[in-house]
Chimera marker file (.cmm) of the C-alpha trace (Angstrom):
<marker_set name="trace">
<marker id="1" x="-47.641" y="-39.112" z="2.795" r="1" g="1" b="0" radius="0.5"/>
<marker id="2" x="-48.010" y="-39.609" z="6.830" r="1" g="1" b="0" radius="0.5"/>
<marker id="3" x="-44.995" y="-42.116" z="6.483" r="1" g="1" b="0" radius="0.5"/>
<marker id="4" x="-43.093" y="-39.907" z="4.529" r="1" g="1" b="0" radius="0.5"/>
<marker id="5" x="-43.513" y="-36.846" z="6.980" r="1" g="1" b="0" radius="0.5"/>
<marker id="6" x="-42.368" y="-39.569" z="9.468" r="1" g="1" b="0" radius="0.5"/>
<marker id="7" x="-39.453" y="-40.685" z="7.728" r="1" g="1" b="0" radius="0.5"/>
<marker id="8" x="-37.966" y="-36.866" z="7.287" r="1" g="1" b="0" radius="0.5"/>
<marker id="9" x="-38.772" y="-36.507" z="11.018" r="1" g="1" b="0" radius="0.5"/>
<marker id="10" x="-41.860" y="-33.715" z="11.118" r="1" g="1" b="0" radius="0.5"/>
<marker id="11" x="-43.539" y="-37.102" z="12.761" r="1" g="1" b="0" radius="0.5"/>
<marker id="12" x="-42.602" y="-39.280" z="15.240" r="1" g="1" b="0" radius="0.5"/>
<marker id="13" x="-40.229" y="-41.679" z="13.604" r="1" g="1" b="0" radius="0.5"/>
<marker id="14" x="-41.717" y="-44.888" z="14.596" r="1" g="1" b="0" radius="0.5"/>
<marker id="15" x="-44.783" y="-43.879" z="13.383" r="1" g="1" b="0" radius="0.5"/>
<marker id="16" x="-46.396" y="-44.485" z="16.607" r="1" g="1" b="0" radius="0.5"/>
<marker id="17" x="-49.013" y="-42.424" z="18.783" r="1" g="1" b="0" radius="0.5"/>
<marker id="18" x="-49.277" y="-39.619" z="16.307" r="1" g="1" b="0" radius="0.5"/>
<marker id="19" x="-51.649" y="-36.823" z="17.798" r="1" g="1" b="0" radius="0.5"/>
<marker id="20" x="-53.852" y="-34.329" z="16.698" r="1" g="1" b="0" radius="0.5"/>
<marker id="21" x="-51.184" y="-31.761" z="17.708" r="1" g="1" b="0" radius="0.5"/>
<marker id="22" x="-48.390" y="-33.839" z="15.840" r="1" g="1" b="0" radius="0.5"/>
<marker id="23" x="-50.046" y="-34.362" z="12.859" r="1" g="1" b="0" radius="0.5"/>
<marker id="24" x="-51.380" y="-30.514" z="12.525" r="1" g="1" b="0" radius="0.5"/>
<marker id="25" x="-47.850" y="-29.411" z="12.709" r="1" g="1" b="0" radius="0.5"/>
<marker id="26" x="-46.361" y="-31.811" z="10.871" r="1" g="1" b="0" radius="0.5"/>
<marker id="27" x="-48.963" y="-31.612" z="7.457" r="1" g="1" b="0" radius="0.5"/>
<marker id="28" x="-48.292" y="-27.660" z="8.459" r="1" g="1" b="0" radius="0.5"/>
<marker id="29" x="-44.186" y="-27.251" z="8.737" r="1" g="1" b="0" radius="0.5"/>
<marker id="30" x="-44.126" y="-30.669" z="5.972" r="1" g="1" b="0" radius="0.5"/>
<marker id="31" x="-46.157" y="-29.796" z="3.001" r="1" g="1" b="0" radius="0.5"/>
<marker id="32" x="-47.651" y="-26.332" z="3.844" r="1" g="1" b="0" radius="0.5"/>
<marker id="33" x="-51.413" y="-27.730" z="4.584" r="1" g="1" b="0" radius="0.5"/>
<marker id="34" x="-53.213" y="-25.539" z="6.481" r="1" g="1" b="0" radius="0.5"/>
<marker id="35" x="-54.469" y="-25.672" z="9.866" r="1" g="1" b="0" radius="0.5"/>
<marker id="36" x="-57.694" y="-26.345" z="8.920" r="1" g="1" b="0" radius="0.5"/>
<marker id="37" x="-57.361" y="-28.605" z="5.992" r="1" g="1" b="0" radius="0.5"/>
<marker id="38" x="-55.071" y="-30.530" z="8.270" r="1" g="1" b="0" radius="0.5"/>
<marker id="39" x="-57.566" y="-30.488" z="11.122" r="1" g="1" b="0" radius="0.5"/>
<marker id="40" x="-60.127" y="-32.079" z="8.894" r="1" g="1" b="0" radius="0.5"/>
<marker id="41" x="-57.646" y="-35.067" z="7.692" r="1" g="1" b="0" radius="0.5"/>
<marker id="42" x="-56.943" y="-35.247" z="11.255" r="1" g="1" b="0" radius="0.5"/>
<marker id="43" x="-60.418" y="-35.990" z="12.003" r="1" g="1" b="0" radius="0.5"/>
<marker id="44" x="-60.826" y="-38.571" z="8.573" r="1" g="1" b="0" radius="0.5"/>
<marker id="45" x="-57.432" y="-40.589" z="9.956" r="1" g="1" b="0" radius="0.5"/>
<marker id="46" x="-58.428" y="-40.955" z="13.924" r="1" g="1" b="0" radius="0.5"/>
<marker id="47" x="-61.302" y="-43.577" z="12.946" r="1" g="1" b="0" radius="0.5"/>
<marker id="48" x="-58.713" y="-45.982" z="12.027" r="1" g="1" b="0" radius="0.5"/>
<marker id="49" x="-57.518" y="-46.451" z="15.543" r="1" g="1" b="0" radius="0.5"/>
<marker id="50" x="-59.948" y="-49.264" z="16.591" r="1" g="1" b="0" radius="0.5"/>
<marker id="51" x="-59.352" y="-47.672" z="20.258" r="1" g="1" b="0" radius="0.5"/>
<marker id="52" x="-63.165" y="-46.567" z="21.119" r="1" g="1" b="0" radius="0.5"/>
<marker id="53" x="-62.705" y="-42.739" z="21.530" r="1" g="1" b="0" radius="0.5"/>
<marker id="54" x="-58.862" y="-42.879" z="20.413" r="1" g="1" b="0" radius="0.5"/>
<marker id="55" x="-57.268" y="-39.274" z="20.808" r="1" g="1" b="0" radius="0.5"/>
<marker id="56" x="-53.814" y="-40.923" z="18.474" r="1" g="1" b="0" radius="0.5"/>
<marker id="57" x="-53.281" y="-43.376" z="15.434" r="1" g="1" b="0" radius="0.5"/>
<marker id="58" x="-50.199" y="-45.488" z="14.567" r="1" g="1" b="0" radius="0.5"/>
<marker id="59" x="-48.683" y="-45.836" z="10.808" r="1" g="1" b="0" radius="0.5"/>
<marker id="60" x="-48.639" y="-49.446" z="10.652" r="1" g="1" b="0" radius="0.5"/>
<marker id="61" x="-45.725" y="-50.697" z="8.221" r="1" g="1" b="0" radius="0.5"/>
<marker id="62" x="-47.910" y="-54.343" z="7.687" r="1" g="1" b="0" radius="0.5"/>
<marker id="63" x="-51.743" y="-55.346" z="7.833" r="1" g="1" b="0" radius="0.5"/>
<marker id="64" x="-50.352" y="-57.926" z="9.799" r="1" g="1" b="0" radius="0.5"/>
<marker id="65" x="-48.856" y="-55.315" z="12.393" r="1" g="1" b="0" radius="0.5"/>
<marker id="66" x="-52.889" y="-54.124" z="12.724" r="1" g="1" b="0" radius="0.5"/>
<marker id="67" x="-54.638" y="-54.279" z="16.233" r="1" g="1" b="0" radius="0.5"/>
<marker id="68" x="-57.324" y="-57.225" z="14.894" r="1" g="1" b="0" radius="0.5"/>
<marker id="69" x="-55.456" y="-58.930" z="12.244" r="1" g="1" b="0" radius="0.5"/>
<marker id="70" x="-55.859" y="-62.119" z="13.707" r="1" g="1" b="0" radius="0.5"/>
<marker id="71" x="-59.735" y="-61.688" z="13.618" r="1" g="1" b="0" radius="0.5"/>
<marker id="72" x="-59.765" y="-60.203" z="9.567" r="1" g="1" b="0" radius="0.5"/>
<marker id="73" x="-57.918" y="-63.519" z="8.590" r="1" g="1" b="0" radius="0.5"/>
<marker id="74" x="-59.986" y="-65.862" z="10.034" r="1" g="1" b="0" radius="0.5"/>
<marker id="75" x="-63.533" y="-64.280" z="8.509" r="1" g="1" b="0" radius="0.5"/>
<marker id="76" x="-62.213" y="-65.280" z="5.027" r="1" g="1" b="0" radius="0.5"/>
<link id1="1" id2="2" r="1" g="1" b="0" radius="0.2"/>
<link id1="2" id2="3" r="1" g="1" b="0" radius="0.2"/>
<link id1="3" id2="4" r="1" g="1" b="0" radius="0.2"/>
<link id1="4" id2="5" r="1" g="1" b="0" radius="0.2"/>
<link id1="5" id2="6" r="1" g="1" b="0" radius="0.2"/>
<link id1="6" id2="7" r="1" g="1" b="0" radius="0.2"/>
<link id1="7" id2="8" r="1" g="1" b="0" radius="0.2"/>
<link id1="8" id2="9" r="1" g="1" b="0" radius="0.2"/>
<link id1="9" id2="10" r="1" g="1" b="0" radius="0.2"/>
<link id1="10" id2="11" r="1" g="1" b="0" radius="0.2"/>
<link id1="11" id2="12" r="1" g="1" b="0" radius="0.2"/>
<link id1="12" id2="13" r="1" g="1" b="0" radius="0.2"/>
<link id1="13" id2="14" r="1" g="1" b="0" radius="0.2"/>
<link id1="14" id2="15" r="1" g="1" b="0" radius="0.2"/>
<link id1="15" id2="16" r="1" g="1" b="0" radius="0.2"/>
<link id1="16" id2="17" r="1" g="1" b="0" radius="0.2"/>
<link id1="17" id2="18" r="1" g="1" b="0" radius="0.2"/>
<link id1="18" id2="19" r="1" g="1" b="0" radius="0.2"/>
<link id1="19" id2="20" r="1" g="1" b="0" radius="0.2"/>
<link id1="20" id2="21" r="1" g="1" b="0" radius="0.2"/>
<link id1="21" id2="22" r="1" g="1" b="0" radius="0.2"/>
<link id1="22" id2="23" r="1" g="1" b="0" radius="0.2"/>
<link id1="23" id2="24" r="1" g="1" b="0" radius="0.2"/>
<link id1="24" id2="25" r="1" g="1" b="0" radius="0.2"/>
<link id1="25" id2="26" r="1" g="1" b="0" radius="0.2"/>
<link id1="26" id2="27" r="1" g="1" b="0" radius="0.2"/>
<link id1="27" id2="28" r="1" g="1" b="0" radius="0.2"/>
<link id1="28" id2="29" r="1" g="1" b="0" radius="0.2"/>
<link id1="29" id2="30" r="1" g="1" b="0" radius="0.2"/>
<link id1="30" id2="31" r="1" g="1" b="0" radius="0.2"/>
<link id1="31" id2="32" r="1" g="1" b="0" radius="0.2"/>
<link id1="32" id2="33" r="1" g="1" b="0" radius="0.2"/>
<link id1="33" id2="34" r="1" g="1" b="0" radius="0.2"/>
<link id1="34" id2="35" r="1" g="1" b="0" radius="0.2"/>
<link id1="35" id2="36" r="1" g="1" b="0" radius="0.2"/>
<link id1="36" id2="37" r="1" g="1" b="0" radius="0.2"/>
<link id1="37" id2="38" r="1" g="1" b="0" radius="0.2"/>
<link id1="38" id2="39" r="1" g="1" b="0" radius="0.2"/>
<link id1="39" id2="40" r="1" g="1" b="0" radius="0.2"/>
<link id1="40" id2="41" r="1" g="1" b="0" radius="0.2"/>
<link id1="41" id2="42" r="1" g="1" b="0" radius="0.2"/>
<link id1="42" id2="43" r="1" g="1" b="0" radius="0.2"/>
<link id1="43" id2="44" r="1" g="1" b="0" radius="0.2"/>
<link id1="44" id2="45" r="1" g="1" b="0" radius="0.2"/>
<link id1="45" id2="46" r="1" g="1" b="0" radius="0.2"/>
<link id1="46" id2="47" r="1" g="1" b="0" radius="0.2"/>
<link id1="47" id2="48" r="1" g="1" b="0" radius="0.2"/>
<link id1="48" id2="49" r="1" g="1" b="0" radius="0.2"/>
<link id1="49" id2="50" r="1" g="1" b="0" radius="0.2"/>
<link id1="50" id2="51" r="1" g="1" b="0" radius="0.2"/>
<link id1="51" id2="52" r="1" g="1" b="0" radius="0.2"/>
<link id1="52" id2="53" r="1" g="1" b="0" radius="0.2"/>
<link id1="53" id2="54" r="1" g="1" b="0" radius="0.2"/>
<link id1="54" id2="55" r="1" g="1" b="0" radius="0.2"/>
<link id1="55" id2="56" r="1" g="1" b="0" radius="0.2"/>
<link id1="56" id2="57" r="1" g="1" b="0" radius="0.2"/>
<link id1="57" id2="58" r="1" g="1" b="0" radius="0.2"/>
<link id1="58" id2="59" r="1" g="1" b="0" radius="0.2"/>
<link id1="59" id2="60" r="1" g="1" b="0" radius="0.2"/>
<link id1="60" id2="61" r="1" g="1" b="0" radius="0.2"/>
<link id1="61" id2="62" r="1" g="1" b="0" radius="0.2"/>
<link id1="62" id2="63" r="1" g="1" b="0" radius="0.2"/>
<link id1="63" id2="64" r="1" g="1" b="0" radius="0.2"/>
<link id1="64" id2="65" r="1" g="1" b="0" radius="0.2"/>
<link id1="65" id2="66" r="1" g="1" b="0" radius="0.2"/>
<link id1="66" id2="67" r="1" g="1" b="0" radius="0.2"/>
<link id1="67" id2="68" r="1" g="1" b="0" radius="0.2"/>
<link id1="68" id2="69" r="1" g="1" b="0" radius="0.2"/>
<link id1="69" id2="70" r="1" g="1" b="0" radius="0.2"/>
<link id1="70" id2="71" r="1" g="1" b="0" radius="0.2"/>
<link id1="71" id2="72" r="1" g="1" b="0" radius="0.2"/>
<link id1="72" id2="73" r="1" g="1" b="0" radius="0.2"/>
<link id1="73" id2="74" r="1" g="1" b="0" radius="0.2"/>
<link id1="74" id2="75" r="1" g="1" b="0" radius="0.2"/>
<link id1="75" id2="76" r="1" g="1" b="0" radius="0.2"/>
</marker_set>
């Protein structure tokens, strides 16, 4: 859905550095969410960034485009 809203331009197109103020907006003007519902996702999607803290995530296309990929290959 995120890469979708990014694709038709509600998102920054490169998927990159989406904020809380970004993504509101764009789940808002997109699909209709509401503030609050889209506050909430907001707050489910930010713990992806392995940033400690992270105020933005990034839509990565790959796992292999992943901040840590390196180090979830080589624990198999």
């Amino acid at each position: 859905m995120m890469n979708t809203l990014a694709n038709h331009g509600f998102l920054p197109h490169d998927g990159r550095n989406i904020t809380k103020a970004n993504a509101v907006a764009a789940l808002g003007n997109g699909i209709n969410f509401d503030p609050d519902l889209a506050s909430l996702m907001w707050e489910q999607a930010v713990i992806a960034n392995p940033e400690p803290n992270a105020t933005f995530f990034t839509l990565y296309a790959t796992l292999a485009e992943y901040p840590g990929y390196d180090m979830l290959t080589q624990a198999q």
